[in-house]
C-alpha angles and dihedrals in degrees: 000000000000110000122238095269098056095054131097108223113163125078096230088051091064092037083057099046092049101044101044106018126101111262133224117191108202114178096258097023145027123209131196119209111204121173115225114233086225129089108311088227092064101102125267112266124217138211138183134207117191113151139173108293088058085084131259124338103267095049089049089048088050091048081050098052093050091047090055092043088055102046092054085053094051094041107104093051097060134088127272107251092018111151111202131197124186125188111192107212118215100271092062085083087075111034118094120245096255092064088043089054094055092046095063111034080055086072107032084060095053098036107034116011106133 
């Protein structure tokens, strides 16, 4: 579970990451990489986006589980005032958690590592 200070809880927090943050298309996610104006000491903050497509709710809030699972265990490698964005696609509904993992983490390395 990602503590308080590492979510992304606004609306306009996620609109900004995504608009005018760096992408990086892996085959089951893409995650977008967007650096806060704000002191780069201040701790990296996490989103998700799993909609629909991604299949029924108990499948999007798994997806979501093991996203959030991932990015903890990612956290210390990442970037003070690093806002992050990921947007599970639909195939991530099938894949096991190791490929997700690597998926991510891909991207987390070349995007967001301090």
């Amino acid at each position: 579970m990602l503590a308080k200070p590492n979510r992304l809880t606004r609306g306009s927090d996620y609109k900004a990451t995504v608009r005018r943050g760096s992408r990086c298309a892996g085959a089951h996610t893409i995650t977008y990489v967007g650096s806060s104006a704000e002191v780069s000491t201040d701790a990296p903050r996490f989103g998700f986006i799993v909609s629909r497509q991604v299949g029924s709710a108990v499948t999007r809030n798994t997806i979501r589980r093991r996203l959030k699972a991932v990015c903890a265990e990612a956290l210390p490698s990442i970037r003070g005032g690093a806002s992050i964005v990921i947007r599970a696609l639909p195939s991530a509904a099938t894949i096991d958690y190791a490929t997700l993992r690597a998926d991510v983490v891909r991207c987390l390395e070349r995007k967001a590592s301090a």
